[in-house]
Structure formats: C-alpha cells, structure tokens
C-alpha positions as CSV (number, residue, x, y, z in Angstrom):
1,X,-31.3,2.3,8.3
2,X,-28.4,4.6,9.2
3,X,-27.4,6.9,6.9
4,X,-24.2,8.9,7.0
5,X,-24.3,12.9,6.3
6,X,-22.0,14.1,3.3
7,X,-19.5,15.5,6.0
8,X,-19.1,12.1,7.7
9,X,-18.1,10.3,4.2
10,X,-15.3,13.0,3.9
11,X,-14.2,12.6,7.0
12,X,-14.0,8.6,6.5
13,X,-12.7,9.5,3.3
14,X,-9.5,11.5,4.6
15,X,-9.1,8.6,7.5
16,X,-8.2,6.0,4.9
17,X,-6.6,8.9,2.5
18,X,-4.2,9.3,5.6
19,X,-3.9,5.5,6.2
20,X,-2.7,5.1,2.7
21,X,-0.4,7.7,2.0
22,X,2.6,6.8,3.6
23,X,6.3,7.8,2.8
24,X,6.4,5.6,0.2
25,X,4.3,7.0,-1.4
26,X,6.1,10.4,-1.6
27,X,9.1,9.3,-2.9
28,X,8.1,7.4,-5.5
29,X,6.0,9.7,-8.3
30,X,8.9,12.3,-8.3
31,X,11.6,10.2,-8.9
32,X,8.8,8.9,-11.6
33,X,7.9,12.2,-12.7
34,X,12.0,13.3,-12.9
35,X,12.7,10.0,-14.8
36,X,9.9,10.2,-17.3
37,X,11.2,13.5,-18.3
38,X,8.5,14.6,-21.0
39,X,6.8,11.7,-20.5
40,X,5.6,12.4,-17.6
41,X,1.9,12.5,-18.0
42,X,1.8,9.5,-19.6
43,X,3.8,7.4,-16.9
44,X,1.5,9.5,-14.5
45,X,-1.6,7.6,-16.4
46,X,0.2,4.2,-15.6
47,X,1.1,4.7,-11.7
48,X,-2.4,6.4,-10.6
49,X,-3.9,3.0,-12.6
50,X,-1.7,0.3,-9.9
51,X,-1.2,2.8,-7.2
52,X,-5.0,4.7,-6.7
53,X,-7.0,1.8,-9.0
54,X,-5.3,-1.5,-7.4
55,X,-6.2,-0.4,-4.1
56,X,-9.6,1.1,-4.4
57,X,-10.3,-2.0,-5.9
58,X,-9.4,-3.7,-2.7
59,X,-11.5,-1.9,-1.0
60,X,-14.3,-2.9,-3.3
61,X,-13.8,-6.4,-2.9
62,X,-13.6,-6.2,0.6
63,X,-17.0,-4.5,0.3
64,X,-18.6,-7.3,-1.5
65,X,-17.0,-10.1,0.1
66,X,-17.5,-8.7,3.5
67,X,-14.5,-9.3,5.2
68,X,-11.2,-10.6,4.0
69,X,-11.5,-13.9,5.3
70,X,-14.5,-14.3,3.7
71,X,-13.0,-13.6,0.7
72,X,-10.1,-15.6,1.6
73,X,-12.3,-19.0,2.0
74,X,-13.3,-19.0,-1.7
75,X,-10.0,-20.6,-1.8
76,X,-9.7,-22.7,0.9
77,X,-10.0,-22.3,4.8
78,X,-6.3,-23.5,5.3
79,X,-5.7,-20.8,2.9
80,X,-8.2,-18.2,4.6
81,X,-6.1,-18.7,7.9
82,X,-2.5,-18.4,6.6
83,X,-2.4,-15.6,4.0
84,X,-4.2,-12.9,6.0
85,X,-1.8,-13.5,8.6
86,X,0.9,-13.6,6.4
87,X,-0.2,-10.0,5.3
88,X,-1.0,-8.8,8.9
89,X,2.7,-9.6,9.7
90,X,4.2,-8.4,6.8
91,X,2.7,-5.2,6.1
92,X,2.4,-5.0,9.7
93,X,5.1,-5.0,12.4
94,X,7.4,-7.2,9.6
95,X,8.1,-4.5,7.7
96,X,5.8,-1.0,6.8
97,X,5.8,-0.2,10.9
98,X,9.1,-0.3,11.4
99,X,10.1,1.2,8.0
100,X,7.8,4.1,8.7
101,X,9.5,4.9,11.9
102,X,13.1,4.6,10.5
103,X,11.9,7.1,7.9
104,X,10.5,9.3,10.3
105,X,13.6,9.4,11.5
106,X,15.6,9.6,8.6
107,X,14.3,12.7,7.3
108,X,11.9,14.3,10.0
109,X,14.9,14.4,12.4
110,X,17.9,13.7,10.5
111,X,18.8,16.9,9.3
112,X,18.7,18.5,11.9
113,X,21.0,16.6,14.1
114,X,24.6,16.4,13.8
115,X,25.7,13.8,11.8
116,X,27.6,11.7,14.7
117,X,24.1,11.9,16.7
118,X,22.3,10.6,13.3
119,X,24.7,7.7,13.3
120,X,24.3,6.7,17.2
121,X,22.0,4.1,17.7
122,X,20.9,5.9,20.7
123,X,19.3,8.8,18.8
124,X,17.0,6.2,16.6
125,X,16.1,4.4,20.0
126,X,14.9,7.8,21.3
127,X,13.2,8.6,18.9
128,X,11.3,5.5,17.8
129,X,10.3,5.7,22.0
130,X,8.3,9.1,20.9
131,X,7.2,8.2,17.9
132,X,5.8,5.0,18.9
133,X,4.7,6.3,22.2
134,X,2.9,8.6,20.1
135,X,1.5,5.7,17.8
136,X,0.4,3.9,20.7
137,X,-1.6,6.5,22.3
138,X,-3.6,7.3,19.0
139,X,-4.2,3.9,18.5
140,X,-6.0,2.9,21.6
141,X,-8.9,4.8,20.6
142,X,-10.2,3.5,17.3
143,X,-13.3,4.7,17.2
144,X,-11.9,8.2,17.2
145,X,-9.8,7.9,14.1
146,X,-12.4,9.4,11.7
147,X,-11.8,13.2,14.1
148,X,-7.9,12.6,14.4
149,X,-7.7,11.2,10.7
150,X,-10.6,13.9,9.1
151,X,-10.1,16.9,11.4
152,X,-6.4,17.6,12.0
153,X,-3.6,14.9,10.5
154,X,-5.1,14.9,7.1
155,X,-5.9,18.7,6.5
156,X,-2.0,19.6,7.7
157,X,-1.0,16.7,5.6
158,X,-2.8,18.6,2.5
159,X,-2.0,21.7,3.5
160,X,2.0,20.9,3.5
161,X,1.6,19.9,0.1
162,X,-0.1,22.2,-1.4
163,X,2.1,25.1,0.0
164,X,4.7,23.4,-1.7
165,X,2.6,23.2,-5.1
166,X,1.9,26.2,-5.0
167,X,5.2,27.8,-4.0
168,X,6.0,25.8,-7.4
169,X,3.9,28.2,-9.1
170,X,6.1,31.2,-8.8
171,X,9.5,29.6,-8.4
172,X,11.1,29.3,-11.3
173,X,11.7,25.3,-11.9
174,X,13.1,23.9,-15.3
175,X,11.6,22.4,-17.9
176,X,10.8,18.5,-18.9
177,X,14.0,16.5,-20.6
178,X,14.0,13.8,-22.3
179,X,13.3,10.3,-20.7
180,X,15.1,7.8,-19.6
181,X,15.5,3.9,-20.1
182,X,11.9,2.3,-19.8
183,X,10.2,5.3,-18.8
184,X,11.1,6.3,-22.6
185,X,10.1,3.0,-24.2
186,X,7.3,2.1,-22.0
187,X,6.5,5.1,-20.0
188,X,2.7,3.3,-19.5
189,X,3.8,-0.1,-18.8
190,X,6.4,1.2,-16.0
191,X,4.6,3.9,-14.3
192,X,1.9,0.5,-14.1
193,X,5.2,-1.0,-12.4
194,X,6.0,1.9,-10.4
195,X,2.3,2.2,-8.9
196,X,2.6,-1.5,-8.1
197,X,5.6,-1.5,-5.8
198,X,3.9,1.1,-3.3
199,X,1.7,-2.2,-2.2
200,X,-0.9,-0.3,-1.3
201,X,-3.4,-3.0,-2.7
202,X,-2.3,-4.7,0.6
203,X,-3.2,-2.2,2.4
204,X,-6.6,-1.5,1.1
205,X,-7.0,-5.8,2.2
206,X,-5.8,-5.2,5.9
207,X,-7.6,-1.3,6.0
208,X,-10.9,-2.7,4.9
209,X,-11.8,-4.0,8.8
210,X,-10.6,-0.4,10.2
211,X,-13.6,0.9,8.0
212,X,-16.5,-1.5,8.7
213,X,-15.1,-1.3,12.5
214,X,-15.7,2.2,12.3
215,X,-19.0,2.3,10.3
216,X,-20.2,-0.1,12.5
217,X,-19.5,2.4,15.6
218,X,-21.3,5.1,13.8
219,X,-24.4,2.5,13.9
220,X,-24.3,1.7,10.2
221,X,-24.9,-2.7,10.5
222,X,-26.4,-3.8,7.3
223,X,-24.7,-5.3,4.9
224,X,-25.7,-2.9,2.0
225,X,-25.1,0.1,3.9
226,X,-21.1,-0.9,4.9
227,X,-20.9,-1.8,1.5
228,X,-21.9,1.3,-0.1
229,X,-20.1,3.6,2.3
230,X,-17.0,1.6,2.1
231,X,-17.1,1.9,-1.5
232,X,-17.6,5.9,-1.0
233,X,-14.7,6.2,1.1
234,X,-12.6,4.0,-1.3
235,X,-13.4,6.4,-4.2
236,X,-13.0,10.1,-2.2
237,X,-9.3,8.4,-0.6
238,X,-8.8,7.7,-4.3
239,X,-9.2,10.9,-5.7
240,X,-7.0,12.4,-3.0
241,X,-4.4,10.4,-4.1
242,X,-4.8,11.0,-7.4
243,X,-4.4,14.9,-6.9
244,X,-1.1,14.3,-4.7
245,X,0.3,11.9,-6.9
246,X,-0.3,14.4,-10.1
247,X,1.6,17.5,-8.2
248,X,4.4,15.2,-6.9
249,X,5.2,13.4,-10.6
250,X,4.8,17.1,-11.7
251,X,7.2,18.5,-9.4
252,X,10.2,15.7,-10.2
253,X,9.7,16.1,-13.9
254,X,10.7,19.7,-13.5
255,X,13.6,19.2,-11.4
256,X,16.3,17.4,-13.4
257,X,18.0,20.9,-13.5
258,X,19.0,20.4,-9.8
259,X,20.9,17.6,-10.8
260,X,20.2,13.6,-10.9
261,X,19.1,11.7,-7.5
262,X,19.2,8.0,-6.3
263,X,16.0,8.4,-5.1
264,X,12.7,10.0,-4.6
265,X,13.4,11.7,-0.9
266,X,16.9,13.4,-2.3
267,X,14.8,14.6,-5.6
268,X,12.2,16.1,-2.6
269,X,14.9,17.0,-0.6
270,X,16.7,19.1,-3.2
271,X,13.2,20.2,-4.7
272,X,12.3,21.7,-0.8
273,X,15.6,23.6,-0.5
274,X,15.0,25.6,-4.1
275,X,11.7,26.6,-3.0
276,X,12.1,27.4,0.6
277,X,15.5,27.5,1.3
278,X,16.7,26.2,4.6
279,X,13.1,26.3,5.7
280,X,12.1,23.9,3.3
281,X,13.8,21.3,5.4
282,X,11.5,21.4,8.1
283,X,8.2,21.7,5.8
284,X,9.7,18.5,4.6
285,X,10.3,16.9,7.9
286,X,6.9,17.5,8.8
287,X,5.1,16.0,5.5
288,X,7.4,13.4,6.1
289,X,6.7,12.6,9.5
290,X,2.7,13.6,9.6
291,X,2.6,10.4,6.6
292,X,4.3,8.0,8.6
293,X,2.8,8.8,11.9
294,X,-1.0,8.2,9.6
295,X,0.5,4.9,8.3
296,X,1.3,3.6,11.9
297,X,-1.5,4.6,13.2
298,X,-3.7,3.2,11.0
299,X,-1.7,-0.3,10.2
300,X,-1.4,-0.7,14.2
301,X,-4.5,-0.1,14.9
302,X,-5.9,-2.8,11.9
303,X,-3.6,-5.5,12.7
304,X,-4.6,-5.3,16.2
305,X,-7.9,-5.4,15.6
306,X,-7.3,-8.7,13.2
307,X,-5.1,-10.0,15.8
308,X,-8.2,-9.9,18.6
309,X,-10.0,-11.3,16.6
310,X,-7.9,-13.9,15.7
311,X,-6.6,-14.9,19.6
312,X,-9.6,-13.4,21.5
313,X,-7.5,-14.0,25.1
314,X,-5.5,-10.8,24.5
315,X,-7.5,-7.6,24.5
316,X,-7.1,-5.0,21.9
317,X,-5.0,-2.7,24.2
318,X,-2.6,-5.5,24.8
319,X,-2.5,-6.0,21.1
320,X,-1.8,-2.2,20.3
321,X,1.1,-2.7,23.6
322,X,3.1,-5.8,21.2
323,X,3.0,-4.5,18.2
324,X,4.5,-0.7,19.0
325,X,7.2,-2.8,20.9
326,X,7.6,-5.2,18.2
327,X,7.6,-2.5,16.0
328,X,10.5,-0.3,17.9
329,X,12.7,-2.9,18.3
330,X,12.6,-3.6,14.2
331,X,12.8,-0.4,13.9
332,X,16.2,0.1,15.2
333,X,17.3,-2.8,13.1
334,X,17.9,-0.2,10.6
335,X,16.1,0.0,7.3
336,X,18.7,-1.8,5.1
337,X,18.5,-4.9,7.4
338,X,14.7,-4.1,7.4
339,X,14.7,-3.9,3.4
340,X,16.6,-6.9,2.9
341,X,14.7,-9.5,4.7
342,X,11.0,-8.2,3.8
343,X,10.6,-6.7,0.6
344,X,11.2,-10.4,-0.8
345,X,8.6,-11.8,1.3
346,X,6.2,-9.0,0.1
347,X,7.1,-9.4,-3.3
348,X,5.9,-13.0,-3.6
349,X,2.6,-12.2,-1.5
350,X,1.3,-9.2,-3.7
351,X,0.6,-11.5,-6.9
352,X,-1.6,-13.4,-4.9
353,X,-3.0,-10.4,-3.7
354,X,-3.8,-8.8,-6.5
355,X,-5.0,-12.3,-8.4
356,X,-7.6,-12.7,-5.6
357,X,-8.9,-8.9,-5.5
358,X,-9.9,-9.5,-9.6
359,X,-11.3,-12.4,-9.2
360,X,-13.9,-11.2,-6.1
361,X,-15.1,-8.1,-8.3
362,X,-15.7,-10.6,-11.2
363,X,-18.9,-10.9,-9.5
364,X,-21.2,-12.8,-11.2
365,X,-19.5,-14.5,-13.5
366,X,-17.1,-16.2,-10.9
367,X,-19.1,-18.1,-8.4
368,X,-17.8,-18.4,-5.1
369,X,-17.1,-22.1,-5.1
370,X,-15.6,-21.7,-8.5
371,X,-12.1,-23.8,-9.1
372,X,-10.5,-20.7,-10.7
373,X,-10.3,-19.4,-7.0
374,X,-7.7,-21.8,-5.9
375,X,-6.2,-23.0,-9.0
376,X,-5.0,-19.4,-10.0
377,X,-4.7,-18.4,-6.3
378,X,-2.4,-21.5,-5.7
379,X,0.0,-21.1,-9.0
380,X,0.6,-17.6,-8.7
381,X,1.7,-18.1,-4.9
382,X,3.9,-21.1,-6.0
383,X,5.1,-18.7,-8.7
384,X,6.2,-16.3,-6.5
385,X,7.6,-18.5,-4.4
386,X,9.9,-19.6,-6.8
387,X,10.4,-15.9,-8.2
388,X,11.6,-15.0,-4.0
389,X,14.0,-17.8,-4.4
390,X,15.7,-17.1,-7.1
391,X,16.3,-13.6,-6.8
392,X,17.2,-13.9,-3.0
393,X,19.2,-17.0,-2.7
394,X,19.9,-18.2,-6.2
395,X,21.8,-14.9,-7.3
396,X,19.2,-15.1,-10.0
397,X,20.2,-18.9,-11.6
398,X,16.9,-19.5,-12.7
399,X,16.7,-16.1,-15.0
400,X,17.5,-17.8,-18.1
401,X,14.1,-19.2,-18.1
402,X,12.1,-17.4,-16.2
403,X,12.7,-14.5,-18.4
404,X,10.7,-16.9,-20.8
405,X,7.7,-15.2,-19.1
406,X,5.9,-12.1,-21.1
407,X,6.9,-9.3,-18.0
408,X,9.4,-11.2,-16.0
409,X,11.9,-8.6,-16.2
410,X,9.5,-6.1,-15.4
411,X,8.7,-7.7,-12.1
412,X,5.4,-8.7,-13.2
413,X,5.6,-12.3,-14.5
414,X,3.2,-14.3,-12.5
415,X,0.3,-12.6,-15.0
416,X,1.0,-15.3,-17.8
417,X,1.0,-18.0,-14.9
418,X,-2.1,-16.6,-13.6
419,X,-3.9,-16.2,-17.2
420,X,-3.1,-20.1,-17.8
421,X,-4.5,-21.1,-13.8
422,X,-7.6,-19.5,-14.6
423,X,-8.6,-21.4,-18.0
424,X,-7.4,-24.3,-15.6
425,X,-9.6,-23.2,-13.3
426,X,-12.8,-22.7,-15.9
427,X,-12.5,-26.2,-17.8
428,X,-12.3,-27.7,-13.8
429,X,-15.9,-25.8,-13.6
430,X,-17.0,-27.3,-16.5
431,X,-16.0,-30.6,-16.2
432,X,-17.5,-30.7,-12.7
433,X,-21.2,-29.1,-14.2
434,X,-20.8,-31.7,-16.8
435,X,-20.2,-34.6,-14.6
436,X,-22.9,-33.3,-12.8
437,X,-25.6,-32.9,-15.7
438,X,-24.8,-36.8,-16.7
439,X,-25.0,-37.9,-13.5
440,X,-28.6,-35.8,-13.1
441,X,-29.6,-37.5,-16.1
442,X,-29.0,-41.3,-15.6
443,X,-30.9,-41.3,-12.3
C-alpha cells in the first residue's frame, strides 16, 4: 500500500484549505467579530463549530461513504441522481463561480478604476475574460493542483493575512463594545448561524471527488488508505481555517472605532486603510482576489469532473471549456441579479445537506438501508421547499406559523422537522424487523 509522506498531507491539506476559503468567507467573521463586540470569543466558538466542523464533517462522510453518490443512494437512486446535481449546479456555475468573479472584481479591481469604468459593463466583461481565462487554464490540469494549491496560491494566501495580523499588532486598534441584537442574547447560537450561511458543508460534498481524484493519481487505491488521507486533509484544512477565522473575528471586534459597516468587505476595507494606508487597498485586492481565483479553480475543476462522469461523451476539457463560459456570462449578470435568484435555491438545499452528512457518520447505529435515510432526507427537503416559497414569493404569508418552529426566525427551522422524520424513520425500522421476526417465526 501507498503511503503518503508528512509533506504530501500538507500539501493536500492547503489544496482543500484554498478550495474552501473563498470571499465569503472573509467577510463574514469580521462583521461577526465587529457585531459581537465583547462577545466576540464566544460567537467565534459558535461560527468555527458550522463553518470549520460542518464541513470537515463532510469530508468525513464522504470518506466513509466513498463517494457522494453512494451516500446519496441510502436514500433513494432517484434521489442519488437529482440532488448532487442540484448541488453541482448550484454551488457551481449557478451561483459561487460567478459570485467569485464579480467579487474579484468588485474589490480586486474596483478601487482602482474610476468609478464610470467600475460602472461600464465593459470593464466586468474584461475582466471576467482574464479571470476566467486564468480559471480555465489552472483547471485543465487537475492532477497538479496539490503544487499550484500547496506550493504558491496558499502560502501568498497566508502570507497576506498574516501581514495584516501582524501589522495589527503594533497599530493601535480600539477596544471591544458592547454587542449587538442576537450576537448579545445569543452570541453562540448566531455565530452557529453565521458559520452556517458560508455553505461550505456543500462544498466539502462536491470537493470530496477533487481529493480521492487526486489521491488516486498519487497511487493511493484502497479504500482505507483514501479514507484516512481524506480524513487527514479534512482535519489540517480545518485547522487553517480555524486560525484565519480567529484573526479575522479578532480584527472586526476591534474596529467599531472606524465607524459601523453594512458589511464584512467595508469593515475589511476600512480595517486595510488604518493599517496600511493607501497600500492597504492593494494588499486587500490581492487577498481578495488570490481566494476567489482558489474557489474557481477548485469548484470548476470538481464539477467538471462530476459532470464527466455523469455524461461520459464530453471530455473533461470540454467540461472545464462550458463551465468558465457559463460561468462569465453569469458573471456579468451582476451579483444582485446573481444573489437574488440563487441564495433561495441554496437555502432550501443546505438542510438536506447537512441532515444527510449526520446521518452517514452515525455509522453503526444507522444502517444503510435504514428508513430514517429518506424519511428525514425527504421532510427536511419538503420543508425547505416550502421555507424558499414563502420567503421568495409569498412576501413571507406563511410566517405566522412557521414561526411555530423552535429556530425558524433564526433560519434554522427544518431541525424540529428533521428531529420528528427521524423517530419516523426509527419506528419504520422497527416495524419492518418486527414484521420480519413474526414472519421468521410462523414458517
């Protein structure tokens, strides 16, 4: 059997690191960190919990399951063919491709454009051609990702930040207020909430064939073996983002004295222009665009590698070719009209997500033909269904009793729902064993 040196587990460590950490995941802990005030460390405690555990828990269960349509048919193989390519699409060229080019834009070029040229559509069309050109030539090569990934994107990535951390250490920066709204209330329970909008528990469900791909180049075939190393790089990713996500919640709960932001990227934008000055702009622009250029790479080259597999007749090149040019095109939709038509979508897929990552690393105790796979599976997704409706085009009608729901206005109330599918689920078990037992003892 194969075995990987110590050096080659870092490297595939940094490679999903990078795939991860997107621009998303930049804004949010500081305007988390700015909001909790003094509470920061708590709230911290919550987001690294949904945004590092929920998807190096993915990664787990992909590890076990051993792909994600495996997992996929423990609830049906109707179901095993529609939801991954639901996710494919939607974390794909639907909506975190597109977004991370616009945001590339937005504030790796932005500022330093006049504003009538950051207004033209021309400008984003030019530069979603480079970027994407750019996407598309690092993507052909998949089996190089681990060098690109380990040996030059990730190191500059951590290398930006931690100039900026430590260029924190002898700036003077204010001290923590008090918090505010839920993050004063709740400061666990919404950091939790926080973590779990950065959908990176998707991520870890679509990244999880990039890895074994890429093990599987290195020569590493058994099971046990993809497993384990999977499972390795899953853990050093998530204590990369744990470090990053610690110095950026750190950094916005000490920088209320600049005055109050919308949003994370103004908090980080204000934040780079105290420490650096004018410079700090660019450093910006460069973590900013060095994150979304890891994202795209790593999302294009995944879904193309699903999509392969899923219509062998196109190659993989040809795969990589659509989806920078689907991509592009999104792209210079604009990020509102981007926003506004996906995040709903998303919303109603994570549940299930999530639902069907707990129940494959319930092991054991969950066989794989158990009923609690579809009956939770199936009432969560109707649940979000529902939830997407109402809050896109019922102006919210239904509130009044959906609110009914322990977490509803939180965003999380499919949990209750998905508690009550999966006693459903167990008595089905039983009843069918029991059925089974009589049966076995009258013949």
């Amino acid at each position: 059997m194969i075995r990987l040196s110590k050096r080659e587990v870092i490297l595939l460590s940094f490679m999903l690191f990078s795939m991860f950490f997107g621009a998303g995941n930049l804004i949010f802990p500081p305007f988390l960190g700015q909001s909790a005030g003094a509470n920061v460390w708590i709230s911290l405690t919550g987001f690294i919990l949904s945004a590092v555990g929920l998807p190096i828990l993915g990664v787990v269960a992909i590890a076990k399951a051993g792909t994600f349509h495996d997992l996929a048919t423990r609830v049906h193989p109707l179901f095993a063919l529609i939801f991954p390519f639901l996710i494919y699409v939607s974390i794909g060229p639907g909506l975190a491709i597109p977004r991370a080019g616009s945001l590339a834009f937005e504030m790796g070029m932005g500022p330093f454009i006049p504003e009538t040229w950051m207004q033209s559509p021309l400008s984003l069309l030019l530069y979603t051609i480079v970027f994407f050109g750019l996407v598309f030539w690092l993507s052909l090569s998949p089996s190089k990702l681990v060098d690109r990934f380990g040996k030059w994107l990730t190191p500059t990535l951590l290398i930006l930040i931690a100039v900026i951390f430590l260029k924190s250490l002898i700036t003077p920066m204010g001290s923590l207020t008090e918090p505010v709204e839920k993050y004063a209330d709740h400061p666990v329970l919404q950091g939790f909430l926080d973590g779990y909008l950065t959908m990176d528990a998707l991520a870890a469900l679509v990244f999880g064939i990039v890895i074994a791909n890429t093990l599987r180049s290195k020569g590493v075939s058994d099971q046990k073996a993809l497993s384990k190393y999977m499972i390795m790089a899953g853990l050093g990713a998530g204590i990369l983002l744990t470090i990053i996500y610690v110095i950026l919640g750190s950094l916005g709960s000490r920088s209320a004295f600049l005055g109050a932001a919308e949003n994370g990227a103004q908090i980080l934008t204000s934040l780079m222009e105290h420490l650096f000055g004018e410079s700090g702009t660019i450093i910006l622009g460069a973590v900013f665009t060095v994150a979304c250029l890891c994202v795209s790479i790593g999302l294009v080259t995944s879904c193309s590698q699903y999509f392969q597999g899923l219509f062998g007749s196109l190659s993989y090149r040809v795969w990589v070719t659509i989806l920078c040019l689907l991509s592009m095109a999104i792209a210079n939709l604009g990020l509102t009209q981007i926003l506004s038509v996906s995040v709903p979508i998303l919303g109603a897929i994570y549940p299930v997500a999530i639902v069907l990552i707990v129940l494959a690393l319930m092991g054991r105790l969950l066989p794989e033909s158990s009923s609690v796979y579809a009956t939770t599976v199936y009432i969560v997704a109707i649940f979000g269904v529902i939830d997407m409706i109402n809050s896109t085009f019922m102006d919210h009608v239904w509130d009044s009793w959906l609110n009914v729901l322990p977490f509803q206005a939180e965003g999380a109330g499919w949990i209750m729902p998905a508690l009550v599918a999966g006693c459903m689920g167990m008595l089905l078990d039983f009843g069918r064993k029991t059925a089974a037992a009589y049966k076995k003892g009258t013949t």
